[in-house]
NUZA-955373 format. One line per field, with one value per residue (C-alpha): residue in one letter; chain; x, y, z. Coordinates in steps of 0.1 Angstrom, whole numbers, padded with zeros to 4 digits. Layout:
! residues N
r: [A;...]
c: [A;...]
X: [X;...]
Y: [Y;...]
Z: [Z;...]
This chain:
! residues 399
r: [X;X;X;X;X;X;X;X;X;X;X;X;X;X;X;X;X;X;X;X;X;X;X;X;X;X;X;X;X;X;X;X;X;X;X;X;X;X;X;X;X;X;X;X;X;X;X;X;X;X;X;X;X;X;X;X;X;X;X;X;X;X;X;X;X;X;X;X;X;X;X;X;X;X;X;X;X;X;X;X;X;X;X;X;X;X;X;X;X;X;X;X;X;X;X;X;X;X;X;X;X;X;X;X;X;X;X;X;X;X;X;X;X;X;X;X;X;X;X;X;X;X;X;X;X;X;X;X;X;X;X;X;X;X;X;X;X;X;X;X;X;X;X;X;X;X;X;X;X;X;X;X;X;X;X;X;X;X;X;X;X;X;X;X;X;X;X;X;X;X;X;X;X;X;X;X;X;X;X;X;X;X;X;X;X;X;X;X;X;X;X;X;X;X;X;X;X;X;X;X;X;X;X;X;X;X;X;X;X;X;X;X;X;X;X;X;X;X;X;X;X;X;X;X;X;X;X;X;X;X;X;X;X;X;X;X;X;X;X;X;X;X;X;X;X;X;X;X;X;X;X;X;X;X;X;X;X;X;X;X;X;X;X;X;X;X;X;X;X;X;X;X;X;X;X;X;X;X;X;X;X;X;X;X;X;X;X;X;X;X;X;X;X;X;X;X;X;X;X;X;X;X;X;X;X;X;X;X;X;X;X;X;X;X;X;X;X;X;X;X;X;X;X;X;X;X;X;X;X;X;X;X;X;X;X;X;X;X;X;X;X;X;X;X;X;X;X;X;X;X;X;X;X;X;X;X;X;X;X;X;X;X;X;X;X;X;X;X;X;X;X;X;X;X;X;X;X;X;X;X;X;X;X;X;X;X;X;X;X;X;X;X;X;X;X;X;X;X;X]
c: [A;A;A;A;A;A;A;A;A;A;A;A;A;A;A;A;A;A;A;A;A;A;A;A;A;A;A;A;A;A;A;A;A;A;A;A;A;A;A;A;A;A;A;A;A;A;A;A;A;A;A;A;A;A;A;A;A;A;A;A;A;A;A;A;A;A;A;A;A;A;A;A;A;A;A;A;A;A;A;A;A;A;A;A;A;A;A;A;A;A;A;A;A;A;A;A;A;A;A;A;A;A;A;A;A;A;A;A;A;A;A;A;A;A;A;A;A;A;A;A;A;A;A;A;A;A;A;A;A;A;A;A;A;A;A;A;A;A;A;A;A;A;A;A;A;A;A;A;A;A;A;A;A;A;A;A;A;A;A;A;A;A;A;A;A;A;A;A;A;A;A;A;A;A;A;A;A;A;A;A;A;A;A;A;A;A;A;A;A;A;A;A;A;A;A;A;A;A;A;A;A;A;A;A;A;A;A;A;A;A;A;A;A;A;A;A;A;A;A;A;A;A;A;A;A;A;A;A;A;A;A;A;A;A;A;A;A;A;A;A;A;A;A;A;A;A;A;A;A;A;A;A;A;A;A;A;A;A;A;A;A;A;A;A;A;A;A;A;A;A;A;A;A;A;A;A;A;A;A;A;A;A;A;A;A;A;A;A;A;A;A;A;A;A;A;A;A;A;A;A;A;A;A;A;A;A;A;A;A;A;A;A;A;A;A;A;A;A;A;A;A;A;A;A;A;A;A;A;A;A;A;A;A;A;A;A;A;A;A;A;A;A;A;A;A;A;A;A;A;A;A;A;A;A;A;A;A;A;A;A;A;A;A;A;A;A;A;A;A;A;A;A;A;A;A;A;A;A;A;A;A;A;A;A;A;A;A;A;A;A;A;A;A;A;A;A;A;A;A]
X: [-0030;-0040;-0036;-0058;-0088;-0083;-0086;-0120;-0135;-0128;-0144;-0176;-0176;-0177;-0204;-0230;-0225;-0241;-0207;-0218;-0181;-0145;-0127;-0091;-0076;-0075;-0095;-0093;-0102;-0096;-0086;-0071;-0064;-0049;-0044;-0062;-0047;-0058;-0058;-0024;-0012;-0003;-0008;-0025;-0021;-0055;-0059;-0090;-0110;-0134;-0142;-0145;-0162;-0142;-0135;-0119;-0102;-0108;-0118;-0115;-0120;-0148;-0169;-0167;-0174;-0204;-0215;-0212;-0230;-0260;-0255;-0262;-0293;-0316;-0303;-0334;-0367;-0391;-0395;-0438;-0419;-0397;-0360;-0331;-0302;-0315;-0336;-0304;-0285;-0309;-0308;-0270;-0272;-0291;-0276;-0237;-0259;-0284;-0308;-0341;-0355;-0333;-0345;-0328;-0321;-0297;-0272;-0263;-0287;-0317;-0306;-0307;-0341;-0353;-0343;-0357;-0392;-0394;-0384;-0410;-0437;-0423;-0430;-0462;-0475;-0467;-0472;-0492;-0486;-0462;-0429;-0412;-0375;-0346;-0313;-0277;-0245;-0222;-0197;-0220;-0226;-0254;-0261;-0276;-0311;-0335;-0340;-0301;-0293;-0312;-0298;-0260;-0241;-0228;-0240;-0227;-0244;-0278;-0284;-0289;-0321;-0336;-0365;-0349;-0374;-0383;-0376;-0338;-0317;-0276;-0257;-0220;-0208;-0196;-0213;-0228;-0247;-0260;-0270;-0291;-0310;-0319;-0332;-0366;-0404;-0406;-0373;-0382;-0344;-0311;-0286;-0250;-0219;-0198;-0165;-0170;-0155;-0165;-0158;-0125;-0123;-0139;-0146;-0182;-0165;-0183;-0196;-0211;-0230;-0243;-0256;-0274;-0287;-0298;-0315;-0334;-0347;-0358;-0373;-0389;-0365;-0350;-0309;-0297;-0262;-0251;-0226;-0220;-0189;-0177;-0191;-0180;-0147;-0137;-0126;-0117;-0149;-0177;-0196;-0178;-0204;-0193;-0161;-0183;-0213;-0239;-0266;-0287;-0324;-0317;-0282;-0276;-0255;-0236;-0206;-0185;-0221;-0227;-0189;-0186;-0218;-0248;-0266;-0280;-0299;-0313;-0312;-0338;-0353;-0385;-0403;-0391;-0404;-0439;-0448;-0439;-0467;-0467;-0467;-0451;-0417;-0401;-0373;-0372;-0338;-0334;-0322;-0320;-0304;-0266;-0256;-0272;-0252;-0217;-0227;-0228;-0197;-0185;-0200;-0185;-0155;-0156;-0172;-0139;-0117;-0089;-0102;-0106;-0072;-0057;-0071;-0056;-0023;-0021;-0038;-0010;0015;0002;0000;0032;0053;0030;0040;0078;0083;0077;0063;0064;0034;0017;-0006;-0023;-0030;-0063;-0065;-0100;-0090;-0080;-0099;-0072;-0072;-0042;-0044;-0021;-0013;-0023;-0049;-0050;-0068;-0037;-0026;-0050;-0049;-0012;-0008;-0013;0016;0033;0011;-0010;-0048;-0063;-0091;-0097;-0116;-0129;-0105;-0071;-0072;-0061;-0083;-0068;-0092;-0074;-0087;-0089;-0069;-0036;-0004;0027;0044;0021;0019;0059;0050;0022;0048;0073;0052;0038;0066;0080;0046;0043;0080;0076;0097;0088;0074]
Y: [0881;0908;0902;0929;0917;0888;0906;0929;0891;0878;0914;0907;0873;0887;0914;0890;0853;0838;0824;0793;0783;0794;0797;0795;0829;0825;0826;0793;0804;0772;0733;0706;0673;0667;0706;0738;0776;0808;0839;0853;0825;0793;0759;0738;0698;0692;0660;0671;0671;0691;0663;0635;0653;0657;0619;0622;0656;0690;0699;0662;0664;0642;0655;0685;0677;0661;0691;0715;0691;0683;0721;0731;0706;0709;0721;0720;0701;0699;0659;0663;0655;0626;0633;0611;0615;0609;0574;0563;0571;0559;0526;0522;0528;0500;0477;0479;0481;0454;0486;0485;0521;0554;0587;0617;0648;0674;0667;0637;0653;0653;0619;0609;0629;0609;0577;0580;0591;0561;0537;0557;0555;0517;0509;0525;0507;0475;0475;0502;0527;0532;0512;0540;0542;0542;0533;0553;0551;0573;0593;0590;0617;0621;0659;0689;0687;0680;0644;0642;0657;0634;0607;0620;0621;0654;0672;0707;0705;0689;0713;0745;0729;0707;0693;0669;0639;0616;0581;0580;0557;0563;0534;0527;0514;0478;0468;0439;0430;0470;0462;0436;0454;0485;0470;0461;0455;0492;0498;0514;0519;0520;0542;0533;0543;0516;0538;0565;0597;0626;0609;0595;0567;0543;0511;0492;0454;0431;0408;0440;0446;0411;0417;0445;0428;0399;0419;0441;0415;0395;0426;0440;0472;0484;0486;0522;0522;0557;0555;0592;0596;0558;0554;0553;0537;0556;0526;0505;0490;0506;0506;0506;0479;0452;0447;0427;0401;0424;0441;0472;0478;0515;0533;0576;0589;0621;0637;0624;0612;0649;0652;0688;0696;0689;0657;0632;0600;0571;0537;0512;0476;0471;0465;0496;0516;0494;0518;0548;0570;0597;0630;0616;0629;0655;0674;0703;0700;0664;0643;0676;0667;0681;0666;0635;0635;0643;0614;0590;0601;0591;0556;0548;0557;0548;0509;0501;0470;0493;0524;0505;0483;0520;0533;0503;0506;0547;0538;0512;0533;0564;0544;0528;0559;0580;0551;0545;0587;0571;0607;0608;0626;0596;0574;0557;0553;0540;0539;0521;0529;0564;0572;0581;0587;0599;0603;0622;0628;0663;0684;0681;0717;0738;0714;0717;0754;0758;0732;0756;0771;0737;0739;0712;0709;0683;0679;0667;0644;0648;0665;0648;0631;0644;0627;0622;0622;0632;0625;0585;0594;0605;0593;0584;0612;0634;0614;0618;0653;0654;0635;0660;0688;0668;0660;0694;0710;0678;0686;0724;0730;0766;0768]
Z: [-0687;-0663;-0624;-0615;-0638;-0617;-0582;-0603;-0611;-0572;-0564;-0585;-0568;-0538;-0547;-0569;-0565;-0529;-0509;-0502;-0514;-0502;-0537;-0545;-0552;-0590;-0618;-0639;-0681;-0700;-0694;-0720;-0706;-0675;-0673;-0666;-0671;-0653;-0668;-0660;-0677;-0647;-0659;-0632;-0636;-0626;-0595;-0585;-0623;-0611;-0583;-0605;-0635;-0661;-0667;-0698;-0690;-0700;-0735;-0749;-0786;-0787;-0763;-0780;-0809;-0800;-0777;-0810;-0832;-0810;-0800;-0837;-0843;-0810;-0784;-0762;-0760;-0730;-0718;-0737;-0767;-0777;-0787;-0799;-0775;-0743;-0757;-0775;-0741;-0720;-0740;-0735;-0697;-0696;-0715;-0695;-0662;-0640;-0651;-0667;-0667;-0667;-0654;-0662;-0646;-0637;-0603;-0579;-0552;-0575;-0587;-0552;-0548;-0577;-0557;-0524;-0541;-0563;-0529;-0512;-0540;-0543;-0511;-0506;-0542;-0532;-0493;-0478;-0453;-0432;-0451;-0453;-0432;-0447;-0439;-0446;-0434;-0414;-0431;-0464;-0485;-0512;-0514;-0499;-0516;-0480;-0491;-0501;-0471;-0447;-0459;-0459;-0423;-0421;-0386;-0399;-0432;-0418;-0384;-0398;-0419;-0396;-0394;-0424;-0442;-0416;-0403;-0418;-0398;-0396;-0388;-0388;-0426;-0426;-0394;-0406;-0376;-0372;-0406;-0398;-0372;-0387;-0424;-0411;-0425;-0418;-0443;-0478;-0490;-0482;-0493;-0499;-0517;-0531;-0519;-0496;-0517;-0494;-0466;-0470;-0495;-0474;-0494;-0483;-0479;-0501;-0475;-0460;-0493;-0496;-0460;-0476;-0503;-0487;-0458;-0484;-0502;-0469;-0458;-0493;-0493;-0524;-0521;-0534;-0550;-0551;-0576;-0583;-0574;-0583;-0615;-0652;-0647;-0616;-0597;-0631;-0630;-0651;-0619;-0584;-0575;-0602;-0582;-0562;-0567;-0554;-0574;-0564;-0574;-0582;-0587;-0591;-0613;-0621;-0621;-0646;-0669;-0685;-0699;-0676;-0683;-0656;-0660;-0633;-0641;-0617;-0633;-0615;-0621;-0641;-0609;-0596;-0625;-0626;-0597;-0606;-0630;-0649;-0631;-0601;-0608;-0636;-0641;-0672;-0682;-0673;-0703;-0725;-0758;-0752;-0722;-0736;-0766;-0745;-0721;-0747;-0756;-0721;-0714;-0750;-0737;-0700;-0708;-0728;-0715;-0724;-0706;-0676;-0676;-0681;-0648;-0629;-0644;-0637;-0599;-0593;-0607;-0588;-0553;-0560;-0564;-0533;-0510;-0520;-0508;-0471;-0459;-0428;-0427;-0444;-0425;-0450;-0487;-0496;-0533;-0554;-0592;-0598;-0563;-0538;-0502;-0486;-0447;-0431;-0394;-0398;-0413;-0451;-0457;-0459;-0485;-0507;-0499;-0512;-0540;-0568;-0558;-0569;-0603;-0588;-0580;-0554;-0532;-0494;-0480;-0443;-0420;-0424;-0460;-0493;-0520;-0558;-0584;-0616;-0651;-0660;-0693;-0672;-0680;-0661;-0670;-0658;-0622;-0622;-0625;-0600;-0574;-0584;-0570;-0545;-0524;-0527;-0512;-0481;-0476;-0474;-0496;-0510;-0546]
C-alpha cells in the first residue's frame, strides 16, 4: 500500500503507454463483485463495470474457474484447426438468438468491421455493383476502427481521419420518415443500436425499428443490431432488441461476451453467411479457446429468467430511489434495465471526475449525462450505498 508506487506507475504511464486516454489518478489492483481496490488500499463500488464488461462483476467465481481450467488445457489454437469452446459457444449463441452463423473475434469495432464487410460482400453477391450505402444514426457509436468509425456520429473522433469508408448516410434516430428516405436500392446496411449507450441512453422506439425493418427488407438491405453495449441481459432482455417485435439480419457483440476478457462475435442469418467464403474475413485470436470458455460462462448466466427478472428489480429499485432525491440538478432519468442515463443541467464530467472520492465509480454519457452501468448481480444494499455516496458528491458535500 505505497502511494508513491502509485505516482512511479502514473509516471511509467506517462513515459510508455500512447495517451490516447485521460486516466483517473489511481491505480486500480484487484476487483470482487460490485467492488474494485487500488493499491493503497480504497474500495471503489464499481457503477461503471468497466463500461458494461464485467456483467457478472469482478472476479466471479465461475468465470474464473472456467478461465483457469480452459487456461490449463489449450489455451491457444489458430482458427486452421477445429477446437471445442468456441463451436460449443458458437452453438449456444445461436440457439437464445434469430442467429444462424457466429463469427468470432476480438472487440465491438472489429465486430462491427466484421458486419459492414459481410453487408458489403452481401450485397455485392446477390445484387451487383454499386449496392453499397449504408445508413447510421446520429449520436450512434460503434467504434474507432475506419469502418466503425464511419458509421458512428462523433465529428471530433471522425475529422482527424478523414477520408472515412464511403457512401455512409447519418440521419436523425427515430425519424421515421428520414428513415424512409435514406434506406434506398442503393442501401447495403443499416446500423443501429437498440439503446443509445455512448450517446446518452437514447432508446430507438419500436415503431422506428419496424420502419427499419420493413424498409430493409423492401429495399434488400440487411438491418444491423449493434448490441454491444445492450446485450446479455443489459436491459433485462437477453438482447435489447427482444423488448420489441423486430429482428435484425446481423447483430455485434462484445463487452460483457468475453467475461473481462476481449472477445467480439457477429451473429448473422444463414443467408447472410451463404455469401460470405473462406478467406474473405479472419481474425487470429478470434474465438480463441479462453475467452470462449468464460463466455459460455456468461450467456449461461445472463439467458436465466431469474438473471433477467433480477436486473428489472435492481433498475426499478435504482431509478426509484435516484428520482425520490428530487436533485435539483436532475433533469431527467432515462433508465433501460441496469442502463442508466442521468441528465443533469450541467456538465457531468467533473462528476465523474470526483466520485472516487465518494468510493464510487461511474461513467458519462455525452456532455451533460451521467450513465450507470454497474454489475447485473448488484444488490439493494449496495444501491443504498451507491445513493449514499451519490447524493453527498451532487450535493457537494465534501468526501
Amino acid at each position: 500500500m505505497d502511494k508513491n508506487n502509485t505516482q512511479e506507475i502514473i509516471q511509467k504511464e506517462k513515459d510508455f503507454v500512447l495517451p490516447t486516454y485521460t486516466r483517473l489518478p489511481f491505480v486500480l489492483t484487484s476487483g470482487k463483485g460490485s467492488y474494485v481496490y487500488d493499491n493503497e488500499g480504497n474500495q471503489y463500488l464499481d457503477f461503471g463495470a468497466g463500461i458494461a464488461v464485467s456483467a457478472l462483476g469482478h472476479c466471479d467465481d465461475e468465470v474464473v474457474n472456467a478461465i483457469q481450467q480452459q487456461a490449463h488445457t489449450l489455451s491457444h489454437v489458430c482458427n486452421l484447426y477445429h477446437s471445442e469452446p468456441h463451436a460449443h459457444l458458437a452453438e449456444k449463441l445461436c440457439q437464445h438468438s434469430f442467429a444462424d452463423k457466429v463469427f468470432f473475434s476480438n472487440s465491438g469495432a472489429e465486430a462491427v468491421e466484421a458486419a459492414l464487410k459481410f453487408a458489403r460482400k452481401y450485397a455485392h453477391t446477390k445484387y451487383g455493383e454499386g449496392k453499397t450505402r449504408l445508413v447510421a444514426f446520429s449520436n450512434g457509436f460503434h467504434g474507432r476502427t475506419f469502418g466503425a468509425l464511419s458509421v458512428t456520429d462523433r465529428e471530433k473522433y471522425q475529422a482527424p481521419f478523414r477520408p472515412l469508408v464511403p457512401d455512409v448516410e447519418i440521419i436523425p434516430l427515430n425519424d421515421i420518415e428520414a428513415a424512409r428516405t435514406a434506406i434506398d436500392d442503393n442501401t447495403c446496411a443499416v446500423i443501429v443500436e437498440a439503446v443509445q449507450g455512448e450517446g446518452g441512453i437514447f432508446p430507438a422506439s419500436e415503431e422506428f425499428l419496424l420502419t427499419l425493418r420493413a424498409s430493409c427488407t423492401r429495399h434488400g438491405a440487411l438491418l444491423i443490431m449493434d448490441e454491444i453495449q445492450t446485450g446479455f441481459g443489459r436491459t433485462g432482455k437477453l438482447w435489447a432488441h427482444q423488448h420489441t417485435s423486430v429482428q435484425p439480419d446481423i447483430m455485434t457483440l462484445a463487452k460483457a461476451l468475453g467475461g473481462g476478457l476481449p472477445m467480439g462475435a457477429t451473429l448473422m442469418t444463414d443467408a447472410v453467411a451463404a455469401c460470405i467464403e473462406v478467406g474473405d474475413h479472419g481474425s487470429t485470436f478470434g474465438g480463441g479457446p479462453v475467452a470462449a470458455a468464460a463466455a459460455l460462462v456468461v450467456l449461461e448466466r445472463t439467458q436465466r429468467q431469474d438473471m433477467l427478472d433480477h436486473v428489472l428489480e435492481m433498475s426499478a429499485y435504482l431509478t426509484s430511489e435516484i428520482t425520490a432525491l428530487q436533485l435539483p440538478q436532475v433533469v431527467a432519468i432515462r433508465s433501460h434495465g441496469l442502463m442508466i442515463g442521468i441528465e443533469l443541467d450541467c456538465k457531468a464530467k467533473p462528476f465523474y471526475e470526483t466520485a472516487h472520492h465518494y468510493g464510487i465509480l461511474l461513467l458519462t454519457a455525452g456532455p451533460n449525462v451521467i450513465r450507470l452501468l454497474p454489475p447485473l448481480t448488484i444488490t439493494k444494499v449496495e444501491i443504498d450505498q451507491f445513493i449514499q455516496a451519490f447524493v453527498r458528491m451532487i450535493s457537494g458535500v465534501k468526501p
